[in-house]
C-alpha positions as CSV (number, residue, x, y, z in Angstrom):
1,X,-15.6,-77.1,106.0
2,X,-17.3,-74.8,103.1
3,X,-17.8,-71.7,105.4
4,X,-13.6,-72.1,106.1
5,X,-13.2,-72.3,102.4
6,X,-15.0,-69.3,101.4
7,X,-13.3,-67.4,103.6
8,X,-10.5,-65.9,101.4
9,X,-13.0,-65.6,98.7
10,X,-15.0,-63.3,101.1
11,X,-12.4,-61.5,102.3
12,X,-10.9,-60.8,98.9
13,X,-14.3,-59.2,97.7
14,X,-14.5,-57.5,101.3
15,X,-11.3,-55.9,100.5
16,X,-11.9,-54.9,96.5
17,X,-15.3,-53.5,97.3
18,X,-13.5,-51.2,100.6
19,X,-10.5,-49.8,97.7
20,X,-11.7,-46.6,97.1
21,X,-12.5,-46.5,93.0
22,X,-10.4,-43.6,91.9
23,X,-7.3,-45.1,93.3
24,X,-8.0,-48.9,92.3
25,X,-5.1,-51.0,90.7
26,X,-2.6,-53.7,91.8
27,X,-1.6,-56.9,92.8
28,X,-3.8,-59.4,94.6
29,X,-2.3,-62.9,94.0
30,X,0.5,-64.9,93.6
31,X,0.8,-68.5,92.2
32,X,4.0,-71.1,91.8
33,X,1.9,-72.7,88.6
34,X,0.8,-71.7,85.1
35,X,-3.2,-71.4,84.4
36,X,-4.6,-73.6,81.9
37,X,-5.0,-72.2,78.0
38,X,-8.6,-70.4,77.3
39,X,-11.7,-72.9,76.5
40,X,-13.0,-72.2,73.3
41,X,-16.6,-70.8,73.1
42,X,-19.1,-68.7,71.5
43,X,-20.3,-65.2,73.0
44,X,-23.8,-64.8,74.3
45,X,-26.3,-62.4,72.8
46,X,-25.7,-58.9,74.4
47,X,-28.9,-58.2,76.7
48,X,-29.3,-54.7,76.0
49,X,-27.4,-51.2,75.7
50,X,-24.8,-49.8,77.5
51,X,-23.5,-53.4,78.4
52,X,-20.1,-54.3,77.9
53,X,-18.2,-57.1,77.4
54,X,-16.3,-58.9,80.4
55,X,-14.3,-62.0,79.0
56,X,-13.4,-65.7,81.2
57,X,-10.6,-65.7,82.5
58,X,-8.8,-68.4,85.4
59,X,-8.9,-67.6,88.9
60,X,-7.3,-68.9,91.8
61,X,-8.8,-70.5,95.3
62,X,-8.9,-73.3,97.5
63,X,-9.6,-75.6,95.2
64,X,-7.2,-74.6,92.3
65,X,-7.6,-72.8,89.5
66,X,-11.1,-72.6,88.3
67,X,-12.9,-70.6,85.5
68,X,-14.4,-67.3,85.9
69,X,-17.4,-67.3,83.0
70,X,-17.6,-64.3,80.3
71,X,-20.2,-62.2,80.9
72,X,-21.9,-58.8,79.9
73,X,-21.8,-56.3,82.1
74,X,-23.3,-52.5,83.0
75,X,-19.8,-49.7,82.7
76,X,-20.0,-48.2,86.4
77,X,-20.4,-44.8,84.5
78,X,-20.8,-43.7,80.9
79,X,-17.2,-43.5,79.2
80,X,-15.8,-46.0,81.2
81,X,-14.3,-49.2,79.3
82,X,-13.4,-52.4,80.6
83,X,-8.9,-53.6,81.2
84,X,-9.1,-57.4,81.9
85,X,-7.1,-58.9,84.4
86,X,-4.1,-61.2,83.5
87,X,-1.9,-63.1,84.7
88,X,1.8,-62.0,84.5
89,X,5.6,-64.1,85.3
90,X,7.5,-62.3,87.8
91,X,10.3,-63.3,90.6
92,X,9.2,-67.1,89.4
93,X,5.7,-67.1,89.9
94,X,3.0,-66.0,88.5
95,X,0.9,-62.5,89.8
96,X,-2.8,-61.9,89.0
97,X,-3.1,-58.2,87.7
98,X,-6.6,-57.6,88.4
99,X,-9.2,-55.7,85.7
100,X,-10.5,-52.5,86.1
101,X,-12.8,-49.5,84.6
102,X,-11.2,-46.6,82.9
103,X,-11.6,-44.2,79.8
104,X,-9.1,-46.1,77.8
105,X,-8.1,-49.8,77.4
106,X,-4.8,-50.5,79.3
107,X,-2.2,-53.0,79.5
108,X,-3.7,-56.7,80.0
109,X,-0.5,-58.9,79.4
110,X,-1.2,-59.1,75.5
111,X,-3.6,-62.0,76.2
112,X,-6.0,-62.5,73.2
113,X,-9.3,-63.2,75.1
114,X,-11.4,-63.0,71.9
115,X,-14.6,-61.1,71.0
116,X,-12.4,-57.6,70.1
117,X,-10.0,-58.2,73.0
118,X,-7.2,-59.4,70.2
119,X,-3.9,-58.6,73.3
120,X,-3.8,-54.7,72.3
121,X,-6.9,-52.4,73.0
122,X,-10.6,-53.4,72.7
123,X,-12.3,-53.1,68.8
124,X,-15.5,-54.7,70.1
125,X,-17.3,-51.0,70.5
126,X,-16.8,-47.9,71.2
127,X,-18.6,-44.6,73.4
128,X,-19.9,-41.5,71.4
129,X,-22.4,-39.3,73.2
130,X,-22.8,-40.9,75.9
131,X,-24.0,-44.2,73.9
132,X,-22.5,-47.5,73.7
133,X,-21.9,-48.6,69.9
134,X,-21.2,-52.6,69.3
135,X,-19.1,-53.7,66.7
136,X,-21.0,-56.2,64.9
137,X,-18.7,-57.3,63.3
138,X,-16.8,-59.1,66.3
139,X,-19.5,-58.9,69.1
140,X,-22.9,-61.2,69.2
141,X,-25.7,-57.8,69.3
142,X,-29.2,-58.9,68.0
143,X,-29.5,-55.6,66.5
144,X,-33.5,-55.8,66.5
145,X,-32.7,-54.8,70.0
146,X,-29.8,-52.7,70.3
147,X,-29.6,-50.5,67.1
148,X,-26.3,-48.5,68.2
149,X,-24.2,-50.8,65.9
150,X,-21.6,-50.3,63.1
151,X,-19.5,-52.7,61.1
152,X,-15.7,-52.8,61.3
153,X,-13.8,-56.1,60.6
154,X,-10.8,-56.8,62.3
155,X,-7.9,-58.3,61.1
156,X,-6.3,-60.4,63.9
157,X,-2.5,-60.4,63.5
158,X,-2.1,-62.0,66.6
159,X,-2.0,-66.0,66.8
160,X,-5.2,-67.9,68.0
161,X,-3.3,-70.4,70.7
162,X,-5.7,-69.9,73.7
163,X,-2.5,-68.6,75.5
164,X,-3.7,-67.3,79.0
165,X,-0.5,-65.8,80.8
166,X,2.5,-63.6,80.2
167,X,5.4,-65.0,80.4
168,X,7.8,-67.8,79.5
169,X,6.4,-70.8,77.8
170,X,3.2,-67.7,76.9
171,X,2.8,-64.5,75.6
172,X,6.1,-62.3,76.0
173,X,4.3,-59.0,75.3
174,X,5.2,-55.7,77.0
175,X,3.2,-51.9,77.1
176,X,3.2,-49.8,74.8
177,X,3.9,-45.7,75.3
178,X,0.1,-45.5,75.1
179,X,-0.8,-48.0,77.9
180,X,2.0,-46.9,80.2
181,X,0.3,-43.9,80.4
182,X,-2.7,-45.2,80.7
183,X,-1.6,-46.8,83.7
184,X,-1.3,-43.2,85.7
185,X,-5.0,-42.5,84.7
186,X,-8.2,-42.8,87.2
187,X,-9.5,-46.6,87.8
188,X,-12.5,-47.7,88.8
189,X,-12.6,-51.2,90.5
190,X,-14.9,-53.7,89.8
191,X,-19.0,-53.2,90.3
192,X,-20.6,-55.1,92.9
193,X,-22.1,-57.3,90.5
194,X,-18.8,-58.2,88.7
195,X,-17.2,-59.0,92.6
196,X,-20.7,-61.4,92.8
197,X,-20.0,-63.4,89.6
198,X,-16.4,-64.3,91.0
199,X,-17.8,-65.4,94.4
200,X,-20.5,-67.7,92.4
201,X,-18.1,-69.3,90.0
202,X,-15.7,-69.7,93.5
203,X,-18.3,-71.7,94.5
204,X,-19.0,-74.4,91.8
205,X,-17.7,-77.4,91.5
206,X,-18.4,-77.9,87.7
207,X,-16.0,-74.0,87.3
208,X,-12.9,-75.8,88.7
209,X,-10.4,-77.4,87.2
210,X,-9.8,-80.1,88.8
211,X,-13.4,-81.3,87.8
212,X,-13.8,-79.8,84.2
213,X,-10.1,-80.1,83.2
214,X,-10.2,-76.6,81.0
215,X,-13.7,-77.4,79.6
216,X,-16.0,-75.5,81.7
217,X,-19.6,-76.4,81.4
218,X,-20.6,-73.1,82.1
219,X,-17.9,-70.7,79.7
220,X,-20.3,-67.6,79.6
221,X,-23.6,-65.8,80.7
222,X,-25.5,-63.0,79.7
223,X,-25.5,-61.4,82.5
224,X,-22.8,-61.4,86.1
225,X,-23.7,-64.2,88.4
226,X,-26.4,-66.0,86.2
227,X,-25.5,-69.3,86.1
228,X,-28.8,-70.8,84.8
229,X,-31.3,-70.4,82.1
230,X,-30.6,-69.8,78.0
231,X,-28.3,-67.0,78.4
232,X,-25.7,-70.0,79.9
233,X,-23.0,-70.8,77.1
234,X,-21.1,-74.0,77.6
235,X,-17.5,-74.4,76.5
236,X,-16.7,-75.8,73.0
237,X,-13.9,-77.7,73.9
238,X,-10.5,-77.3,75.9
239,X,-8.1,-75.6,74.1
240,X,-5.3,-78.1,71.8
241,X,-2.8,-76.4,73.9
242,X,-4.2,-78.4,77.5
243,X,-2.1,-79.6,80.2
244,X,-2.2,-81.0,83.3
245,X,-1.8,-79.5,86.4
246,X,1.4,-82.0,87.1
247,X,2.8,-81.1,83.9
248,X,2.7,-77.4,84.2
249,X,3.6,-77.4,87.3
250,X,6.9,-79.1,86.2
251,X,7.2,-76.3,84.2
252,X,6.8,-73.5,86.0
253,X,9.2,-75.0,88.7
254,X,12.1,-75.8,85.7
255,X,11.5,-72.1,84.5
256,X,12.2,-70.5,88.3
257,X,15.0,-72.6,88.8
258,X,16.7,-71.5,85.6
259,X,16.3,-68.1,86.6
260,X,17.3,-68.5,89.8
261,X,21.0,-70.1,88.6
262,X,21.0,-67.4,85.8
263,X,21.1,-64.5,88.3
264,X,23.4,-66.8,90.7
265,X,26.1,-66.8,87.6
266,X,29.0,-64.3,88.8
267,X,29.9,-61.8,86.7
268,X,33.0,-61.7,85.0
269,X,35.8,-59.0,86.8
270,X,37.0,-56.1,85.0
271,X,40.1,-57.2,85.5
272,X,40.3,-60.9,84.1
273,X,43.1,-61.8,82.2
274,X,42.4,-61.9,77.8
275,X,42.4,-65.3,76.7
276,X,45.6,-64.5,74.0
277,X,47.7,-62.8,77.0
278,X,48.5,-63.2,81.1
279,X,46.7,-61.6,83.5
280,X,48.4,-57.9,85.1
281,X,48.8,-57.1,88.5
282,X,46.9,-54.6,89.6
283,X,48.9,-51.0,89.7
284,X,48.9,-51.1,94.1
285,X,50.9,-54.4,93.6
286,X,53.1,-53.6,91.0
287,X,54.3,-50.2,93.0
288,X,54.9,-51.8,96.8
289,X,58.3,-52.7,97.3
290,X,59.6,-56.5,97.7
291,X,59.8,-57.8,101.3
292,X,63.7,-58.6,102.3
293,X,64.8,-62.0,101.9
294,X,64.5,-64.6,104.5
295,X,67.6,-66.3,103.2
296,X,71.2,-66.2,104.4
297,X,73.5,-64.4,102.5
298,X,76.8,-66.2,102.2
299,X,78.3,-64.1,100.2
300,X,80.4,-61.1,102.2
301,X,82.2,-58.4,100.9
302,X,86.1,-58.1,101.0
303,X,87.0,-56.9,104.7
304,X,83.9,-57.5,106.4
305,X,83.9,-59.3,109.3
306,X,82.6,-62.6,110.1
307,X,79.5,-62.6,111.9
308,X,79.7,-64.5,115.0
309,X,76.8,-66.9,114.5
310,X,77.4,-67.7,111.3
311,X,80.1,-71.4,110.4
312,X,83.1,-70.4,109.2
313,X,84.1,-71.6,105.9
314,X,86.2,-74.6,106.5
315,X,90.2,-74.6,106.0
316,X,91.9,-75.6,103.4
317,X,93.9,-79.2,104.2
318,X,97.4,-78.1,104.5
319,X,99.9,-79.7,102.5
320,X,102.1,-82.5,104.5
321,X,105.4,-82.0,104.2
322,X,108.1,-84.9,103.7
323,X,109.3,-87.0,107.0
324,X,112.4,-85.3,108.4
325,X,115.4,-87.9,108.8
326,X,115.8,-89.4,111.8
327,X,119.1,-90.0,113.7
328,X,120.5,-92.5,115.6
329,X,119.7,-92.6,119.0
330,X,122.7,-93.8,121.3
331,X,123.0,-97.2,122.4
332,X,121.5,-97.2,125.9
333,X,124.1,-98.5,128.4
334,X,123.5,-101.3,130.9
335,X,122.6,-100.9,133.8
336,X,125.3,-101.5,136.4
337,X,124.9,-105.3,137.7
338,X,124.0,-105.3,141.8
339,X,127.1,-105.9,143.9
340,X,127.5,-109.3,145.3
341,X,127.3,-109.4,148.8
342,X,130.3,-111.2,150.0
343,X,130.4,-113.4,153.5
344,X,131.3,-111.6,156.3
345,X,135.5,-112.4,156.7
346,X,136.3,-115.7,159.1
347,X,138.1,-114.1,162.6
């Protein structure tokens, strides 16, 4: 039962590892349910140069959502910065937009993830030389260790609400000219070691949901798959903003229905009638001719003749004239009386 359910996860990091790096960017999942709010938690000491800052974020597997832990981690080559992934509303449900490597910070839904990653760019550091400088100001450096530093504060204009999506009911942010373009520029997918880490937190228990509801025990490491040890950061709390799984999936389901009826509304004809005045035929109908009447005609013009199977009108009653006088009729005379017959004469 665990080898069947580790075989997306393997397949998935089969697949990211096989994209060739220069051409790396997309789509990989799709989800009918909101991911929980961020955890709040502290950042763990940087291990050394050249490390860069990955933040948590919420994956999906088997299980659910679970938490993918912070971590620092080595820029496949010098130059390159780190685009988190996020997750992003569309066609109602929500699409995973993985991370990548590039020479500028792209488009990652406007999510504040913290630690110089404020929903717009990264201020946490910066290259120059090929060296890695840390922002002090907003990035945990112990800078007995690393000494290319500087100090910039940052004025977050953006509201702290743990917020991990974009989209309704989230963050409703959109690229700017500047990451559109940086969208057409060279990626580098994920190192080995950042594919690792997700595998790892795939795989424990105390990383999903379902068991931690959005307070992960382990929120961040100090370095990609190093679950163990003092470099381990556990989560603060769960963000204020926490929901259920039940609830937000209520949620997400009201929001796709609405959309669905909104583009099921029809759209008014170019031709409706004005509320103040009637409706007008269309030109076609107004030009073709009326069809004869089915009715009979009873009216006909002086002279014309009678048709055959129609009723003639009936006559006028004639007016009855006065009784002609009657005469006399003679008397009728008797009728002659039979002769007697007489007895034959004695001889």
């Amino acid at each position: 039962m665990r080898v069947r359910h580790c075989i997306p996860m393997l397949l998935l990091a089969f697949v990211m590892l096989a994209i060739p790096s220069a051409s790396f960017a997309g789509i990989i999942l799709s989800i009918g349910i909101a991911p929980p709010p961020l955890p709040v938690y502290v950042q763990p000491v940087c291990p050394g140069e050249g490390y860069i800052w990955v933040p948590g974020y919420w994956a999906y597997g088997d299980f659910g959502y679970f938490w993918v832990p912070g971590t620092w981690a080595l820029a496949p080559e010098p130059g390159l910065l780190w685009t988190p992934g996020y997750w992003g509303w569309s066609g109602g449900v929500f699409m995973w937009h993985e991370g990548y490597w590039g020479p500028h910070i792209g488009f990652y839904g406007g999510v504040n993830y913290g630690f110089g990653y404020v929903g717009v760019g990264y201020l946490g550091g910066r290259w120059e030389g090929g060296h890695f400088l840390y922002n002090t100001a907003v990035t945990n450096v112990n800078v007995t260790v690393v000494h290319n530093v500087y100090r910039t504060t940052v004025v977050n204009n953006v509201t702290v609400n743990n917020v991990s999506f974009n989209g309704p009911g989230g963050i409703t942010a959109r690229p700017t000219r500047e990451e559109e373009a940086v969208a057409n520029e060279r990626h580098v997918a994920p190192t080995r070691l950042q594919t690792e880490h997700v595998q790892t937190a795939s795989n424990n228990p105390q990383l999903r949901e379902a068991e931690n509801h959005g307070k992960p025990a382990i929120a961040a490491t100090a370095k990609p798959s190093e679950f163990q040890g003092k470099g381990v950061v556990e989560a603060k709390s769960a963000a204020p903003s926490y929901k259920p799984v039940a609830e937000r999936k209520a949620e997400t389901e009201r929001t796709a229905k609405t959309e669905r009826e909104a583009r099921n509304v029809p759209k008014p004809e170019k031709n409706a009638a004005r509320p103040e005045e009637p409706a007008r035929k269309p030109e076609a109908e107004r030009n073709v001719p009326k069809p004869p009447s089915t009715e009979k005609n009873t009216a006909r013009p002086e002279g014309a003749s009678q048709p055959k199977d129609e009723a003639r009108p009936e006559a006028k009653p004639r007016r009855e004239s006065a009784p002609a006088k009657s005469t006399p009729k003679p008397a009728a005379k008797p009728a002659p009386k039979p002769e007697e017959k007489r007895p034959p004469a004695e001889r």
